[in-house]
Each structure stands twice: as C-alpha cells, then as structure tokens.
PQR file with spaces between the fields and no chain letter, atoms N, CA, C, O and H, PARSE charges and radii, in Angstrom:
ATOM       1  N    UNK     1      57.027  123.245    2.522 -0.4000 1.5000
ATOM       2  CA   UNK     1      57.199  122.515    1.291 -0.0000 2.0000
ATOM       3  C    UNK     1      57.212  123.537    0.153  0.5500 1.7000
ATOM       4  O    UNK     1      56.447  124.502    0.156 -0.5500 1.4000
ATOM       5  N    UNK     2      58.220  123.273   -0.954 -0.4000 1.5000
ATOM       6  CA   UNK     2      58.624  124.464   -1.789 -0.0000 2.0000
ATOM       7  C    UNK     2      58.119  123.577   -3.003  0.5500 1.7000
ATOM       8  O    UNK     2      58.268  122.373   -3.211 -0.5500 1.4000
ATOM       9  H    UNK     2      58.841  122.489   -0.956  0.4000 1.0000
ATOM      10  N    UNK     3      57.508  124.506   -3.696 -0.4000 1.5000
ATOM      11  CA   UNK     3      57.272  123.653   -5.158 -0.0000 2.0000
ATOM      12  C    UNK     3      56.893  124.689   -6.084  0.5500 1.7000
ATOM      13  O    UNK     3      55.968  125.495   -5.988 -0.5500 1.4000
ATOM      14  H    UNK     3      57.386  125.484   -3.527  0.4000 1.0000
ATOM      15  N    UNK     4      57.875  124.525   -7.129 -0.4000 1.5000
ATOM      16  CA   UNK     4      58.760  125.468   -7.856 -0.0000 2.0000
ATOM      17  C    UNK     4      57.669  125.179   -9.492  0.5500 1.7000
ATOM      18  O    UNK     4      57.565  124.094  -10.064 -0.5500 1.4000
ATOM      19  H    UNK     4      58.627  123.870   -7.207  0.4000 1.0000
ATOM      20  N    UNK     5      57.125  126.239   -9.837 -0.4000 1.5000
ATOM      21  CA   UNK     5      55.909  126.528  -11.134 -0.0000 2.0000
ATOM      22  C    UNK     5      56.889  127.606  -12.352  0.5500 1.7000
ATOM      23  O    UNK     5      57.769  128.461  -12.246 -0.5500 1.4000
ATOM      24  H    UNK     5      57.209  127.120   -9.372  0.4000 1.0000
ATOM      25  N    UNK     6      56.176  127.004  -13.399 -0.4000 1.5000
ATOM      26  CA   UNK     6      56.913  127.807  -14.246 -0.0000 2.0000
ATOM      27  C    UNK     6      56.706  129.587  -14.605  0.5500 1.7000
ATOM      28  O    UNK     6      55.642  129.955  -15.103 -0.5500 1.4000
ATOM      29  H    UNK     6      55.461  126.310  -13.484  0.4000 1.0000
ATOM      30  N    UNK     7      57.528  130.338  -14.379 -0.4000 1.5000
ATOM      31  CA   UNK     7      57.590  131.644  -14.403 -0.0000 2.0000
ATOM      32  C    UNK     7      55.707  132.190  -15.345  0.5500 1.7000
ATOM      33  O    UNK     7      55.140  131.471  -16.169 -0.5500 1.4000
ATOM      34  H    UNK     7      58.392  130.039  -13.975  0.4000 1.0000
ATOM      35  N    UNK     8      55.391  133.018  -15.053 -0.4000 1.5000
ATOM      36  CA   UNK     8      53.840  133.364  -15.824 -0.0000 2.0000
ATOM      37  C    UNK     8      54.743  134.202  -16.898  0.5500 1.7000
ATOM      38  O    UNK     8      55.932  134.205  -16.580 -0.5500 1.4000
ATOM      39  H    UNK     8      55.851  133.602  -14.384  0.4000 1.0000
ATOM      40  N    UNK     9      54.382  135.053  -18.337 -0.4000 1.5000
ATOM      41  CA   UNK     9      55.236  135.171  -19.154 -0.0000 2.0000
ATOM      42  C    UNK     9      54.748  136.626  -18.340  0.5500 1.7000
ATOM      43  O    UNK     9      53.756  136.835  -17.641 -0.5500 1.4000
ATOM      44  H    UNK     9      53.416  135.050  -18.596  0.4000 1.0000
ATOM      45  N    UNK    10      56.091  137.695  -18.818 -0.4000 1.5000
ATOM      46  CA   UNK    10      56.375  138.605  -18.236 -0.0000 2.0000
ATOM      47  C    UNK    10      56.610  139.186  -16.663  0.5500 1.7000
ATOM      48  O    UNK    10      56.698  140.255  -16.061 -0.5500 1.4000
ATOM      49  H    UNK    10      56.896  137.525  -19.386  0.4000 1.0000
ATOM      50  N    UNK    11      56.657  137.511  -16.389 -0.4000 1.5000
ATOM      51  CA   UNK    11      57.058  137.940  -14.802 -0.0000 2.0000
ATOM      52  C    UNK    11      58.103  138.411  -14.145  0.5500 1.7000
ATOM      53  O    UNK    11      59.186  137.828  -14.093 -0.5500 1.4000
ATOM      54  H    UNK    11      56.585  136.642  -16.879  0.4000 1.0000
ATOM      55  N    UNK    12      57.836  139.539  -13.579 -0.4000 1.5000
ATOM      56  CA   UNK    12      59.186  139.773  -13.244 -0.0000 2.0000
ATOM      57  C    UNK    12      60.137  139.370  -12.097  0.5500 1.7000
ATOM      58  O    UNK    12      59.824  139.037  -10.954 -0.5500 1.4000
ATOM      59  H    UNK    12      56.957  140.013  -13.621  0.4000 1.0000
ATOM      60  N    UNK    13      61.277  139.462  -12.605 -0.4000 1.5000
ATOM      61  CA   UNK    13      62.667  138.610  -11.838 -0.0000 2.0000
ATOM      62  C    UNK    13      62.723  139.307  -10.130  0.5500 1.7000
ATOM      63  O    UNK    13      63.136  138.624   -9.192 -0.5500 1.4000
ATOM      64  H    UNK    13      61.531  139.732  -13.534  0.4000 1.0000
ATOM      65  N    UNK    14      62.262  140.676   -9.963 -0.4000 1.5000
ATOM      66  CA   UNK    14      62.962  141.059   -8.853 -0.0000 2.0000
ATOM      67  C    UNK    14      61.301  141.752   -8.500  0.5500 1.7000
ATOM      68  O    UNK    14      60.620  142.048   -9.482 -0.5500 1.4000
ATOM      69  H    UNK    14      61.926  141.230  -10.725  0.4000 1.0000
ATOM      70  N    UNK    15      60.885  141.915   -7.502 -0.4000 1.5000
ATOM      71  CA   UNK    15      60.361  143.276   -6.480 -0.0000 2.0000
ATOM      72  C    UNK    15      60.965  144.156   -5.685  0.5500 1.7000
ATOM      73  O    UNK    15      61.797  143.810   -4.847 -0.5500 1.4000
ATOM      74  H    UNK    15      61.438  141.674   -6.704  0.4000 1.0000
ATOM      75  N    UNK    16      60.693  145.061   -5.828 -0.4000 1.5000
ATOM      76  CA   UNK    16      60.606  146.297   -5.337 -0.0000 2.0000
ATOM      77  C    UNK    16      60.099  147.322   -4.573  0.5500 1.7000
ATOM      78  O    UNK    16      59.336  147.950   -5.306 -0.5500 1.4000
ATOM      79  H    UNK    16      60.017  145.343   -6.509  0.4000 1.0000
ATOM      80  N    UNK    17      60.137  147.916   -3.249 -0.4000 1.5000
ATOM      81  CA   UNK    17      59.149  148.774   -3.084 -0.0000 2.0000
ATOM      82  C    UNK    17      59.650  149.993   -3.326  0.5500 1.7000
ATOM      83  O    UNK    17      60.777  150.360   -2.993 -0.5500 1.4000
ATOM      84  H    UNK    17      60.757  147.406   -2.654  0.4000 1.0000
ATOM      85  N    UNK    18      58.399  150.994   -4.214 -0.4000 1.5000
ATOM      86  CA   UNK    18      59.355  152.271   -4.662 -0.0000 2.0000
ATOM      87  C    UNK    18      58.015  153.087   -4.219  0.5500 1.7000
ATOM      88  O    UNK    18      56.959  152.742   -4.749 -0.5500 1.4000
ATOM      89  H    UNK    18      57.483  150.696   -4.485  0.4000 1.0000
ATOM      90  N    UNK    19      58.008  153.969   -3.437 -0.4000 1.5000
ATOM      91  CA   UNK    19      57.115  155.043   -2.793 -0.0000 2.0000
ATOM      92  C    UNK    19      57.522  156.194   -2.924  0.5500 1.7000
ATOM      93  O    UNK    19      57.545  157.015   -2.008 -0.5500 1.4000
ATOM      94  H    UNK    19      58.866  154.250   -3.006  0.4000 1.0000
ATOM      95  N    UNK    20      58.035  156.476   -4.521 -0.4000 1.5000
ATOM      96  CA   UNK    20      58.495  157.821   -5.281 -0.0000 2.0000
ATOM      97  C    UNK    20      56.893  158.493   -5.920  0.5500 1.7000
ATOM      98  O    UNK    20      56.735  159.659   -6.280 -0.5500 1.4000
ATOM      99  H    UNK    20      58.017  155.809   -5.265  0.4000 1.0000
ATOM     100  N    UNK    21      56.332  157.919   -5.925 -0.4000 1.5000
ATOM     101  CA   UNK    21      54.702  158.208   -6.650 -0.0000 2.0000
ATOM     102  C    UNK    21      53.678  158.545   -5.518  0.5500 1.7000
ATOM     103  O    UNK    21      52.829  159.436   -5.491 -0.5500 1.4000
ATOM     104  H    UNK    21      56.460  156.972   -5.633  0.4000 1.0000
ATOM     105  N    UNK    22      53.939  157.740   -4.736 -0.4000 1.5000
ATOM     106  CA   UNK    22      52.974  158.122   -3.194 -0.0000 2.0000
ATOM     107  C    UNK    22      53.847  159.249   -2.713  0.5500 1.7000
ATOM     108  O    UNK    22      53.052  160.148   -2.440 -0.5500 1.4000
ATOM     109  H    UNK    22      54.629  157.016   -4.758  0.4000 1.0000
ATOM     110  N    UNK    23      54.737  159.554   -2.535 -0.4000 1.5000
ATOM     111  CA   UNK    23      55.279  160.785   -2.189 -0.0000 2.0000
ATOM     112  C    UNK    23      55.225  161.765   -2.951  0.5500 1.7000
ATOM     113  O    UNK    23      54.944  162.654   -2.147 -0.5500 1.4000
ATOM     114  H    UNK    23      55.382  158.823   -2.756  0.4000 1.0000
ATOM     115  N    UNK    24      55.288  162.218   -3.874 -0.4000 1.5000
ATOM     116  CA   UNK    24      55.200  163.184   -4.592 -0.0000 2.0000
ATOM     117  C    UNK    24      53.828  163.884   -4.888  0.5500 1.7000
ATOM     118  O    UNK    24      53.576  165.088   -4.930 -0.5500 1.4000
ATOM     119  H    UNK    24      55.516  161.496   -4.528  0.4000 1.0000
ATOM     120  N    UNK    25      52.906  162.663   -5.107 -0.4000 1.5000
ATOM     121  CA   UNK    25      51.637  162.633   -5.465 -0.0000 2.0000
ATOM     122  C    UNK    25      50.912  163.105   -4.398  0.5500 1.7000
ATOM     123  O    UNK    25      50.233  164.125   -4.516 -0.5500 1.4000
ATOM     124  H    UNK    25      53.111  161.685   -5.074  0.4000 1.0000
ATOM     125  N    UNK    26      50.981  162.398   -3.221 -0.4000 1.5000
ATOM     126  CA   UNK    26      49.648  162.824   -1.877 -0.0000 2.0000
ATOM     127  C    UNK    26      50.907  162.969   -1.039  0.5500 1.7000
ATOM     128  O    UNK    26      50.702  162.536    0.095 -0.5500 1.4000
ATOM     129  H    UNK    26      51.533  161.569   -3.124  0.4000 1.0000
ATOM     130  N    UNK    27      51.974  163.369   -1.188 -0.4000 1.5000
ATOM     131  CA   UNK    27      53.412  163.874    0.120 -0.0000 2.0000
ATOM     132  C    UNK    27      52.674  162.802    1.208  0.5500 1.7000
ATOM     133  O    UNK    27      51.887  163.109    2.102 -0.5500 1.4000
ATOM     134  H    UNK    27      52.141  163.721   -2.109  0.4000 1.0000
ATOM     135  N    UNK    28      53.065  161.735    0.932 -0.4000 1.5000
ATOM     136  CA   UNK    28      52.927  160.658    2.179 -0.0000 2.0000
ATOM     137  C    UNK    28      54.237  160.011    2.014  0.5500 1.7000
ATOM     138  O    UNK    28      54.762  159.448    1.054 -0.5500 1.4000
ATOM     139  H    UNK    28      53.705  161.485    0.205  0.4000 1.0000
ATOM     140  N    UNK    29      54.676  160.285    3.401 -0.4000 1.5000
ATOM     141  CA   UNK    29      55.594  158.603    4.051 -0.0000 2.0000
ATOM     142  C    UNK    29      55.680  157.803    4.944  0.5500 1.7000
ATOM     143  O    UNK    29      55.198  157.971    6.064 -0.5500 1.4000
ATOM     144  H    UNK    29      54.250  160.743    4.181  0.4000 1.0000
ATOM     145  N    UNK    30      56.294  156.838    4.581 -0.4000 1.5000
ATOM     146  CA   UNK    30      55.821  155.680    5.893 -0.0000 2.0000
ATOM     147  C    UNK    30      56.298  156.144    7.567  0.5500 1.7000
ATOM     148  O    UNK    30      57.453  156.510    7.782 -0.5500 1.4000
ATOM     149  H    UNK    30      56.686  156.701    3.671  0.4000 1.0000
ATOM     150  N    UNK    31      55.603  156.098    8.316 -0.4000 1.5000
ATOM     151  CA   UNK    31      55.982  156.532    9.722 -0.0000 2.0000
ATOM     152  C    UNK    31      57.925  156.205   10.313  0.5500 1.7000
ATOM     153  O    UNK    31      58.821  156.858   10.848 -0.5500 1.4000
ATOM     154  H    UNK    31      54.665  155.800    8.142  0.4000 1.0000
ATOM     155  N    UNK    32      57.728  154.875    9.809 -0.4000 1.5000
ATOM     156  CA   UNK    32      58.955  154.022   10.528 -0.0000 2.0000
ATOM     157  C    UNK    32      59.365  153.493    9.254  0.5500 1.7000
ATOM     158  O    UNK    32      58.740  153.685    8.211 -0.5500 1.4000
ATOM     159  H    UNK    32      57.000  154.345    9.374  0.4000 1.0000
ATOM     160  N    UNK    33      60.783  152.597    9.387 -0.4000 1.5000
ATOM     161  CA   UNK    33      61.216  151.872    7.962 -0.0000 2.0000
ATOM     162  C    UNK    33      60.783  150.315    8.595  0.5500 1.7000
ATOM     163  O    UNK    33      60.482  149.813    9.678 -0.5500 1.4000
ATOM     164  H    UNK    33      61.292  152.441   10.234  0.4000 1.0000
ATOM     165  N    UNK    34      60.999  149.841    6.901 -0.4000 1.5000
ATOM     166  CA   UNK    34      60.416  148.336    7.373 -0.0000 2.0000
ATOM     167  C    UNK    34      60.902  147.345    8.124  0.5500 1.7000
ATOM     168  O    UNK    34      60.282  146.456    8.708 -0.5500 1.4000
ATOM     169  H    UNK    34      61.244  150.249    6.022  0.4000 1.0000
ATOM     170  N    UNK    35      62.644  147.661    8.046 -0.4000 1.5000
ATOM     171  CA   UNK    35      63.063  147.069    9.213 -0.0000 2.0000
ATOM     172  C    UNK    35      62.810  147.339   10.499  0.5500 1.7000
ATOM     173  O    UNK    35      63.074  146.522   11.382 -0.5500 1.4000
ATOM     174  H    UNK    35      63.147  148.383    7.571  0.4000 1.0000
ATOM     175  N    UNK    36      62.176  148.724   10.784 -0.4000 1.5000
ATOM     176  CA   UNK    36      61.925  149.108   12.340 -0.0000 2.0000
ATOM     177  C    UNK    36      60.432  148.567   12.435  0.5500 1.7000
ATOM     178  O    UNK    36      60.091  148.347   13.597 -0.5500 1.4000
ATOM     179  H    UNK    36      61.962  149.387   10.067  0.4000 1.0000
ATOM     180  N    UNK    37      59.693  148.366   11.695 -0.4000 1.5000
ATOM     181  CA   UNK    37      57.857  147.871   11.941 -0.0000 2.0000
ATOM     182  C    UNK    37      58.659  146.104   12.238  0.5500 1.7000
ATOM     183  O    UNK    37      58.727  145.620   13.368 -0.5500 1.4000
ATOM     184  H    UNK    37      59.970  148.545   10.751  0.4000 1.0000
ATOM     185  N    UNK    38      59.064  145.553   11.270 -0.4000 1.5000
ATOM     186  CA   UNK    38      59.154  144.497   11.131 -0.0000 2.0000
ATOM     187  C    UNK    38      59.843  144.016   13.339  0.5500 1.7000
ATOM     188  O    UNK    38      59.263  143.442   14.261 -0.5500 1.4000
ATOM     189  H    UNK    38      59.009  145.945   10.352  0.4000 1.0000
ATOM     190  N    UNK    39      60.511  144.323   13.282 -0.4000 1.5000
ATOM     191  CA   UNK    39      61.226  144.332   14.758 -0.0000 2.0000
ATOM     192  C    UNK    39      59.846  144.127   15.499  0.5500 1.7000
ATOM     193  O    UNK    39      59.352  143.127   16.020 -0.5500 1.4000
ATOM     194  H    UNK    39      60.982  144.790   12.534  0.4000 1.0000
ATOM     195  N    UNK    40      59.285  145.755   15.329 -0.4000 1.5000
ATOM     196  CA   UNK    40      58.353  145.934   16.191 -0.0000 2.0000
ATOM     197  C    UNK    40      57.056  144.766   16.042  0.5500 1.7000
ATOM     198  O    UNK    40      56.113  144.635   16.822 -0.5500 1.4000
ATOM     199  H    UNK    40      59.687  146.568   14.906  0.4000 1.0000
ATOM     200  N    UNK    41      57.311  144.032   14.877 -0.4000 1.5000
ATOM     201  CA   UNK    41      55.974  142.610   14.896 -0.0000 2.0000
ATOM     202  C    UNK    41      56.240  141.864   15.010  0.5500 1.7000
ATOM     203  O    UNK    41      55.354  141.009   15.036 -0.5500 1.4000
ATOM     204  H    UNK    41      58.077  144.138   14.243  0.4000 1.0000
ATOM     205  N    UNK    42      57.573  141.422   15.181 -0.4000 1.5000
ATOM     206  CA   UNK    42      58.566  140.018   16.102 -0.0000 2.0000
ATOM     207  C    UNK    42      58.189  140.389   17.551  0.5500 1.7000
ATOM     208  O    UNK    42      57.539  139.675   18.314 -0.5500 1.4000
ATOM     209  H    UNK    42      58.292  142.116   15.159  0.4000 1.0000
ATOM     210  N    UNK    43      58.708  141.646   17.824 -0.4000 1.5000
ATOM     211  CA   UNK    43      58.538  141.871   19.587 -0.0000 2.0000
ATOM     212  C    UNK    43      56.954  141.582   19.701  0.5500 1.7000
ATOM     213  O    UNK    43      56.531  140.576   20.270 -0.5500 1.4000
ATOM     214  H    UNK    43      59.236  142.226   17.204  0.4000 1.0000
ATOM     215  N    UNK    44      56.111  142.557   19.106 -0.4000 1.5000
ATOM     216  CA   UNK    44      54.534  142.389   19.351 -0.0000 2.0000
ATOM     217  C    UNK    44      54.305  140.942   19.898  0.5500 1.7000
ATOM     218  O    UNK    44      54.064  140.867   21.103 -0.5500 1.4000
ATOM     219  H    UNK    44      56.455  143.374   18.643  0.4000 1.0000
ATOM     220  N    UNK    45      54.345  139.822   19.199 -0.4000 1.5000
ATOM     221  CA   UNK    45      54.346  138.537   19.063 -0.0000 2.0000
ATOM     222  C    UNK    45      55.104  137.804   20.148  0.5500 1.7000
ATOM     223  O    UNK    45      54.567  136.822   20.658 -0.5500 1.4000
ATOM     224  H    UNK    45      54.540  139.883   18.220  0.4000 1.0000
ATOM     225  N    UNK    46      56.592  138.285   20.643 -0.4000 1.5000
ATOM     226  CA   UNK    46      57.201  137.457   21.512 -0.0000 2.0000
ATOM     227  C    UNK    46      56.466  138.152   22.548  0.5500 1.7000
ATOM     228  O    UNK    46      56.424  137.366   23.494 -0.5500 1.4000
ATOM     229  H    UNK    46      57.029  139.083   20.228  0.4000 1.0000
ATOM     230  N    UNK    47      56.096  138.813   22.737 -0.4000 1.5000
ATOM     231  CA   UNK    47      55.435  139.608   23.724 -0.0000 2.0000
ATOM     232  C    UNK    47      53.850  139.040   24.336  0.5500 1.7000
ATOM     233  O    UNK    47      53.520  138.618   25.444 -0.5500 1.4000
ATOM     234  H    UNK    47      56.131  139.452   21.968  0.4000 1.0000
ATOM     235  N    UNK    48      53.157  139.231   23.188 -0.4000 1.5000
ATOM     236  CA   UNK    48      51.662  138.434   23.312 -0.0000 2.0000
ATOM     237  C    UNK    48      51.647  136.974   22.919  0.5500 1.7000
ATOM     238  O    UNK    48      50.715  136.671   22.173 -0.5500 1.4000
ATOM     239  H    UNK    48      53.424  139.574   22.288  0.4000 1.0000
ATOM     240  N    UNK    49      52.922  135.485   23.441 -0.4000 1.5000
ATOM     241  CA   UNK    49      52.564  134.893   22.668 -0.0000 2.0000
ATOM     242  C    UNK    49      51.095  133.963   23.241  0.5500 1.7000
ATOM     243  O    UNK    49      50.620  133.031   22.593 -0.5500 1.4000
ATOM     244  H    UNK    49      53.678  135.730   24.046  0.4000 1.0000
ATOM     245  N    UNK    50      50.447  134.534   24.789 -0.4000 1.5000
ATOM     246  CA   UNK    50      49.297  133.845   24.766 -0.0000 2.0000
ATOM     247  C    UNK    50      48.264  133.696   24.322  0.5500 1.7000
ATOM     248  O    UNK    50      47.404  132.825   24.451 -0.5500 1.4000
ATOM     249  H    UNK    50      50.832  135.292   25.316  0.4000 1.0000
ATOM     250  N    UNK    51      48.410  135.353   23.294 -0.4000 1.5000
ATOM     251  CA   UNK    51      46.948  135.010   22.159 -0.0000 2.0000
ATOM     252  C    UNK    51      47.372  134.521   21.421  0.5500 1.7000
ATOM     253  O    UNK    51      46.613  133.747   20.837 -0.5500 1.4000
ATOM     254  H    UNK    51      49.109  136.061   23.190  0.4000 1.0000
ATOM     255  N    UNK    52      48.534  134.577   21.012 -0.4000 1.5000
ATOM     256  CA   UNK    52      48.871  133.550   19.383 -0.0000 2.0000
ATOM     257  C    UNK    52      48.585  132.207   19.881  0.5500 1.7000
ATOM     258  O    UNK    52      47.632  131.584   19.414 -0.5500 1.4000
ATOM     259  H    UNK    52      49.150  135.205   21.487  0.4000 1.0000
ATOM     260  N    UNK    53      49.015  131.922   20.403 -0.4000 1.5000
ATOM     261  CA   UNK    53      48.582  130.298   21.158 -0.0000 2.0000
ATOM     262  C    UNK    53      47.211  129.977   21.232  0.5500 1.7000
ATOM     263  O    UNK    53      46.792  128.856   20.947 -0.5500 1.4000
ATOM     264  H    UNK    53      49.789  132.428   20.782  0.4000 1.0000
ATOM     265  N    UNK    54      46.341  131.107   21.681 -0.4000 1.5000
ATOM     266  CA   UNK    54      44.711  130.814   21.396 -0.0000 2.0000
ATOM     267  C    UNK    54      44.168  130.945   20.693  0.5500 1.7000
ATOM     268  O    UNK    54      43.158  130.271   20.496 -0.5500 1.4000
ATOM     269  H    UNK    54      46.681  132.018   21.913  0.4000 1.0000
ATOM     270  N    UNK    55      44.726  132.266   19.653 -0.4000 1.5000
ATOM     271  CA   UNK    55      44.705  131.881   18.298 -0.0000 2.0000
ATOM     272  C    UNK    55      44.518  130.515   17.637  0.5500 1.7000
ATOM     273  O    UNK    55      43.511  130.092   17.069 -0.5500 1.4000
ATOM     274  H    UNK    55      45.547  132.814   19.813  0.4000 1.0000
ATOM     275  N    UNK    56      45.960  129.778   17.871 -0.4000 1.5000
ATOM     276  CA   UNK    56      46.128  128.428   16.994 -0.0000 2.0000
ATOM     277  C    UNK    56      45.061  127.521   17.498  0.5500 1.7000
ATOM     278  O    UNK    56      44.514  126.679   16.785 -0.5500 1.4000
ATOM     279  H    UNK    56      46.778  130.122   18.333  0.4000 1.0000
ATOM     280  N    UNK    57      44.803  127.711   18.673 -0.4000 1.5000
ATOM     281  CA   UNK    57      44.254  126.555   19.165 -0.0000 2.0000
ATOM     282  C    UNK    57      42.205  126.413   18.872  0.5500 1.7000
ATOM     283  O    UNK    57      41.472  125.434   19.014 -0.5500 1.4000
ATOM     284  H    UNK    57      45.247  128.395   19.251  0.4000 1.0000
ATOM     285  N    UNK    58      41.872  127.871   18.428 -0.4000 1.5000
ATOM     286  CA   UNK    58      41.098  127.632   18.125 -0.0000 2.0000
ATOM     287  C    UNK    58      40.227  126.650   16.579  0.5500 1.7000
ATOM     288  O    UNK    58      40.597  126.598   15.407 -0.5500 1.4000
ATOM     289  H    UNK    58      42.467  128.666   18.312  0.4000 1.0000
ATOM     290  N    UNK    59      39.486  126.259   16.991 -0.4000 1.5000
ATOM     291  CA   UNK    59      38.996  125.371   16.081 -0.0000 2.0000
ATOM     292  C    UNK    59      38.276  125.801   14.268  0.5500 1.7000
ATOM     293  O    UNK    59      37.821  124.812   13.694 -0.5500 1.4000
ATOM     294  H    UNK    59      39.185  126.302   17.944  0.4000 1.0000
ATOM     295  N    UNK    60      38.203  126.988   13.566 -0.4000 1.5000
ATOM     296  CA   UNK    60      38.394  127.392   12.694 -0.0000 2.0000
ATOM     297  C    UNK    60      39.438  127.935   12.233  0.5500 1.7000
ATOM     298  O    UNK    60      39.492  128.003   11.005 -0.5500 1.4000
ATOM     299  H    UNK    60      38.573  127.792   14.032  0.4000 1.0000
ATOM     300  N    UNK    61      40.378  128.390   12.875 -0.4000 1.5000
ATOM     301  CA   UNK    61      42.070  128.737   12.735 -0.0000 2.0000
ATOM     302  C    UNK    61      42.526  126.712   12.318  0.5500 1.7000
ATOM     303  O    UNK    61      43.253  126.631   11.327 -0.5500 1.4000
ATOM     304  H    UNK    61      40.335  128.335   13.873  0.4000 1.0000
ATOM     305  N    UNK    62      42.227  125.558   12.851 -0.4000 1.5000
ATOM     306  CA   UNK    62      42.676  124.791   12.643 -0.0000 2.0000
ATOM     307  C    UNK    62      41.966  124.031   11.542  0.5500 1.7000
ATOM     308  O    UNK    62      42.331  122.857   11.608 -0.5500 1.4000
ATOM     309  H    UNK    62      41.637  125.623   13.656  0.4000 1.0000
ATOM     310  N    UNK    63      41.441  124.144   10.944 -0.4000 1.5000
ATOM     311  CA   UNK    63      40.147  124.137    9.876 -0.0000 2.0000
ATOM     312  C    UNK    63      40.899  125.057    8.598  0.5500 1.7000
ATOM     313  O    UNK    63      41.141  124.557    7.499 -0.5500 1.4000
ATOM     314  H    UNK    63      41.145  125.097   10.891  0.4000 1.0000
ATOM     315  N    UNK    64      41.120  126.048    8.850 -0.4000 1.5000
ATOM     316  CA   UNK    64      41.907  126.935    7.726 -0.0000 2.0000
ATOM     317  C    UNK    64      43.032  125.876    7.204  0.5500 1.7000
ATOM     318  O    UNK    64      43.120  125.416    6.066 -0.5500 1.4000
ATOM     319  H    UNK    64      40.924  126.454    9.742  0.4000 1.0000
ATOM     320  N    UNK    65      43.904  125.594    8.370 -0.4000 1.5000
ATOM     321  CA   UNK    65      45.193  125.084    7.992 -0.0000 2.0000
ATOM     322  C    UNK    65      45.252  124.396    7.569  0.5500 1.7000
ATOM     323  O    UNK    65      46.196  124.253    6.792 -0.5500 1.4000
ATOM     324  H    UNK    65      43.832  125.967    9.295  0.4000 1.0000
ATOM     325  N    UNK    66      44.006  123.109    7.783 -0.4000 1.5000
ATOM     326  CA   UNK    66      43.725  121.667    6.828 -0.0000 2.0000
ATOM     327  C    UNK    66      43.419  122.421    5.963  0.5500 1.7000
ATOM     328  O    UNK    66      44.529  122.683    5.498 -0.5500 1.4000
ATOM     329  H    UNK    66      43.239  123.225    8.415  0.4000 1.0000
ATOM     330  N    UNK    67      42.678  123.006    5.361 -0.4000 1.5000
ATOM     331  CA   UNK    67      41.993  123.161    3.922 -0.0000 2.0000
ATOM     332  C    UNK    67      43.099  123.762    3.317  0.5500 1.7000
ATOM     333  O    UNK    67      43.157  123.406    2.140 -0.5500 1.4000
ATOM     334  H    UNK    67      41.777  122.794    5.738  0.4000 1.0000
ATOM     335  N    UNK    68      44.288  124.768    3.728 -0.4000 1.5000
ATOM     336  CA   UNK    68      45.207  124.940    2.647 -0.0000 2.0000
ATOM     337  C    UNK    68      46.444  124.314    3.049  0.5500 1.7000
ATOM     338  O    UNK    68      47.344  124.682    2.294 -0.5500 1.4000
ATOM     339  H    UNK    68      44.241  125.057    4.684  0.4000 1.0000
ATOM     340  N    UNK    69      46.774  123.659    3.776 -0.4000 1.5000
ATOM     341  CA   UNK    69      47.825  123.165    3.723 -0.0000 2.0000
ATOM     342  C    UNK    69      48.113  121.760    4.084  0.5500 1.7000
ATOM     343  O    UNK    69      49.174  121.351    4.557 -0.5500 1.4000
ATOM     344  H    UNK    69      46.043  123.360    4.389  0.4000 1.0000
ATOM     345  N    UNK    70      47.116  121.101    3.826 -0.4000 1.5000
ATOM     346  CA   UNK    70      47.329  119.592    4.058 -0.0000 2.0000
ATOM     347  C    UNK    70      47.417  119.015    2.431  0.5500 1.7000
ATOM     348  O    UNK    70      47.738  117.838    2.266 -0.5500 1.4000
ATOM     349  H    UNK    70      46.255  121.433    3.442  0.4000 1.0000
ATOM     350  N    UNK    71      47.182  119.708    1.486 -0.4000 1.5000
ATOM     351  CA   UNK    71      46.869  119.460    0.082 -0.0000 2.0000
ATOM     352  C    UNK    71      48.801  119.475    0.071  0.5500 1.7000
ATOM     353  O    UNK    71      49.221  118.782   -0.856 -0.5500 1.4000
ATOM     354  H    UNK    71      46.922  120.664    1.621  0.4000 1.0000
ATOM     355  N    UNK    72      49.738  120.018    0.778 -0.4000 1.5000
ATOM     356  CA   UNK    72      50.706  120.462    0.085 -0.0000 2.0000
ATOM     357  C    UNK    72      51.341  119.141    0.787  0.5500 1.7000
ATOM     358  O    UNK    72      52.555  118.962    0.685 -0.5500 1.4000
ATOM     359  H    UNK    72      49.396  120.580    1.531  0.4000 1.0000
ATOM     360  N    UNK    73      50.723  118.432    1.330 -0.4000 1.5000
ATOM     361  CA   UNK    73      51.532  117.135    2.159 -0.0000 2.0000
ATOM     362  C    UNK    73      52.471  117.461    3.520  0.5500 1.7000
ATOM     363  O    UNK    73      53.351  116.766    4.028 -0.5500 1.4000
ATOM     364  H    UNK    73      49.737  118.578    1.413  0.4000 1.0000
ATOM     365  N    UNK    74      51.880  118.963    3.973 -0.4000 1.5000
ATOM     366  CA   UNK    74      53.345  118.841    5.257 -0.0000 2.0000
ATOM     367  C    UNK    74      51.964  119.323    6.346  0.5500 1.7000
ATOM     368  O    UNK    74      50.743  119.399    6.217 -0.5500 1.4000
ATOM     369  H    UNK    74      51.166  119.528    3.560  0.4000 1.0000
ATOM     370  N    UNK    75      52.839  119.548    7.307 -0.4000 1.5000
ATOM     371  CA   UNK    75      52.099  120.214    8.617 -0.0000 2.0000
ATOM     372  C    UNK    75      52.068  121.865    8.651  0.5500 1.7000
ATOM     373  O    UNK    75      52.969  122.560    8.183 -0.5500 1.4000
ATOM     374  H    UNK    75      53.831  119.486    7.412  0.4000 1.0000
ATOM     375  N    UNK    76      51.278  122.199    9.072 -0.4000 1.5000
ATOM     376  CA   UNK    76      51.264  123.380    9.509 -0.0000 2.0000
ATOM     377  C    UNK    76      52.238  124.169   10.392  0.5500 1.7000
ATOM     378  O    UNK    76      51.995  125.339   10.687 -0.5500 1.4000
ATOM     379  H    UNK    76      50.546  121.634    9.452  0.4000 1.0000
C-alpha cells in the first residue's frame, strides 16, 4: 500500500550514492558493485529459503508485522 505525504521542505528530488569522500579520505572501496552484492542476496535467499520460512513463521517476526503493518490496512 503506497501513500503518498507531502515533500518535507528541502527534500531532495533524487539520491545518490557518491563514495568520492570515503575514497579519498580513508582510500576505501566497496569489495563488489551493488549490482553484484545485490545478485548475491537474491541467490543467498533462493538458496536458504528454509530459514526465511522459519524466520516468518516465528511468533515475534509475526507480532512485528501486525504492529507495523496492519495500521496500513494490507497484509504482510
């Protein structure tokens, strides 16, 4: 469920990630790009999905989901 709030003043229109300051500053970069992590946490997941499943099924994981998302009127 999408529900659309009015802009906060000076908010900005676009994000960005810019790691020109972390590099220069402490010469750090990210291992992999975000499309290659991102892959790699789809696979993680299709891979393990029997803990995600016991995950959900536990009974404070389902307790979370009522308390923030039953206010918004849909399902989890």
């Amino acid at each position: 469920m999408i529900e659309y709030v009015m802009d906060r003043p000076g908010h900005d229109r676009r994000y960005a990630m810019d790691i020109t300051k972390i590099k220069k500053d402490l010469d750090w970069s990210p291992r992999q790009s975000l499309s290659e992590g991102l892959m790699k946490t789809v696979e993680w997941y299709l891979n393990n999905q029997e803990w995600a499943t016991a995950i959900s099924a536990q009974g404070d994981y389902q307790a979370w989901l009522e308390k923030n998302y039953q206010a918004r009127g849909g399902k989890a």
